[in-house]
N, C-alpha and C positions, 0 to 999 in steps of 0.2 A: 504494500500500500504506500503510496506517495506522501513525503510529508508534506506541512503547510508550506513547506518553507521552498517548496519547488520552483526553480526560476527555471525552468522549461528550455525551449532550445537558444536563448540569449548566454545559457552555462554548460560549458564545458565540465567534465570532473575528470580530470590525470589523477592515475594512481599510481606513485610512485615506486616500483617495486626492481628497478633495477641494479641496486646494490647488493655488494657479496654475502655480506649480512655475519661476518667475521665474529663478531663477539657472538651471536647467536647460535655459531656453528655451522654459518651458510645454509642454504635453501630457507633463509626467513618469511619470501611467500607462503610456504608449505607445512608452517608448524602450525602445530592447532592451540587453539585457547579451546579450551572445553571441548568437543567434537566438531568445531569448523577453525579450517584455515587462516590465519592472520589474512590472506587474501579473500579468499571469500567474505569474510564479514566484512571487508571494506568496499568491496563490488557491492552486496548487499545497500551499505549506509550510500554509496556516488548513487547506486541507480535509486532511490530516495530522494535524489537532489536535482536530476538532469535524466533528458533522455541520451545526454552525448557523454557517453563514459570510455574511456580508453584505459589501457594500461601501457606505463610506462617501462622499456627493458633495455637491456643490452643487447638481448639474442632470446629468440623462444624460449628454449631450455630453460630458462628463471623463472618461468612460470607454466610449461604444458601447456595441455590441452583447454582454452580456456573458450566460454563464447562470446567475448567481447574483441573489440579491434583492438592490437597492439601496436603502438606508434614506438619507434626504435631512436633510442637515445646517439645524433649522431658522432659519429665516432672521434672528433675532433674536439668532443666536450667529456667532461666526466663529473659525476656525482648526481645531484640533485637539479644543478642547472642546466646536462643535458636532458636529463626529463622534461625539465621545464620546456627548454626549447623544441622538443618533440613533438610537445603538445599546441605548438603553433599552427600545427596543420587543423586542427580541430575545428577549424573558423567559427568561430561563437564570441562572441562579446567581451566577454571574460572567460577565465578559467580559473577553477579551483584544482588547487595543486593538495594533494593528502598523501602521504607517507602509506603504506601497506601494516607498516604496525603501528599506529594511533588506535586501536580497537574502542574508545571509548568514545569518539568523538561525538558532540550532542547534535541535536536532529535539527538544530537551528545555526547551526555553522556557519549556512551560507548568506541567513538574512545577518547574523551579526555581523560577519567580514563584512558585506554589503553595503551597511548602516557605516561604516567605518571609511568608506571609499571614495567621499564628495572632495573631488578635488585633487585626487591623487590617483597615481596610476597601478599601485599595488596597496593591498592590507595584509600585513603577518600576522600571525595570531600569537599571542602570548599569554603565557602563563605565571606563578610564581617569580614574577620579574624576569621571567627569562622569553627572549624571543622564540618562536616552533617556528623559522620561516618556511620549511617543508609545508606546512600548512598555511596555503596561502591564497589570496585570492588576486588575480592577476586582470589589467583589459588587455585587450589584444594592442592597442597602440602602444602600451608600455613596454609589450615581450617583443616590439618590432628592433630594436636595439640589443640583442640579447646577444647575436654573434658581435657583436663590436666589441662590444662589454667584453666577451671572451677574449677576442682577439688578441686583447691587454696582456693577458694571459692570468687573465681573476675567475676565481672559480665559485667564490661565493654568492651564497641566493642574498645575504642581506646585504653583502657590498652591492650587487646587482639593484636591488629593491631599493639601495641609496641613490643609486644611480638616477633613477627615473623616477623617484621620489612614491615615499608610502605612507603609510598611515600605521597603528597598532589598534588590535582586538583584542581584549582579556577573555582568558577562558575560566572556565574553572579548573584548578590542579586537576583534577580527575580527567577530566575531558581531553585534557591536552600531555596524556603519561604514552611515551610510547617504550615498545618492548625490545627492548636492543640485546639482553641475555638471556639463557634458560632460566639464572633467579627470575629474573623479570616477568618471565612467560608464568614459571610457576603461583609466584603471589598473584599473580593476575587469572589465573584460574581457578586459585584457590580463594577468591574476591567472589568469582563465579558460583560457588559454591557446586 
């Protein structure tokens, strides 16, 4: 069922899942919190937001057999910003960038980023005083500068979102915890009861 907070095809939703995912033990897509995927539950929460959902990779293999488009992180970028840039192709208005392990993220994500964006060309969402720029809401004019930005040879999302100037969203701690180890997965399961 779609949430309220549906912004239709004016939103993209990138899922970022093409990192090695090292502390976790690699194949991060593929571990479960409770009986579903870090990836699945977050195709689940994008297709809640949008009808235009992709996933973000290096190469297949990071993620199988999936039924959504995969847009391929190009090879002259690395981390989070070539997802980002991936997702350029997605022509939509904006795009909302989400990490593959945020599993908590809440159902209004995209109106608060949203609420945060008069005037500027990206919103990061933050937490605990700390910036998630993984979790980001982007327009399409601002990600048109994205290979320049690289070019530089800068690889960060928030030097990037300085770049073209942004806004901040508060989340609540919880909403914005993502799961980077198997401690991590386990108390987040064990949350799940």
């Amino acid at each position: 069922m779609a949430s309220a907070s549906r912004a239709g095809d004016s939103l993209a939703v990138v899922i970022l899942a093409g990192g090695d995912g090292r502390r976790m033990g690699g194949g991060k897509p593929h571990r479960l919190l409770g009986e579903r995927s870090l990836l699945d539950r977050a195709v689940e929460r994008a297709r809640s937001w949008s009808k235009t959902v992709a996933i973000s990779v290096r190469d297949r293999g990071q993620v199988g057999a999936v039924e959504l488009p995969l847009v391929f992180d190009p090879p002259c970028l690395a981390g989070p910003l070539a997802g980002l840039a991936a997702a350029r192709g997605l022509a939509c208005a904006r795009v909302l960038s989400i990490p593959c392990d945020m599993p908590f993220l809440s159902d209004d994500l995209p109106g608060r980023l949203a609420a945060a964006l008069a005037g500027h060309a990206a919103v990061l969402a933050s937490a605990g005083g700390r910036l998630h720029p993984v979790c980001g809401l982007w327009t399409a004019e601002g990600l048109v500068g994205i290979e320049e930005y690289a070019a530089s040879g800068q690889t960060s999302l928030v030097g990037f979102a300085r770049t073209i100037g942004f806004a901040v969203a508060e989340l609540e701690d919880a909403a914005a915890e993502n799961l980077n180890t198997p401690a991590e997965l386990a108390a987040a399961a064990a949350r799940l009861g």
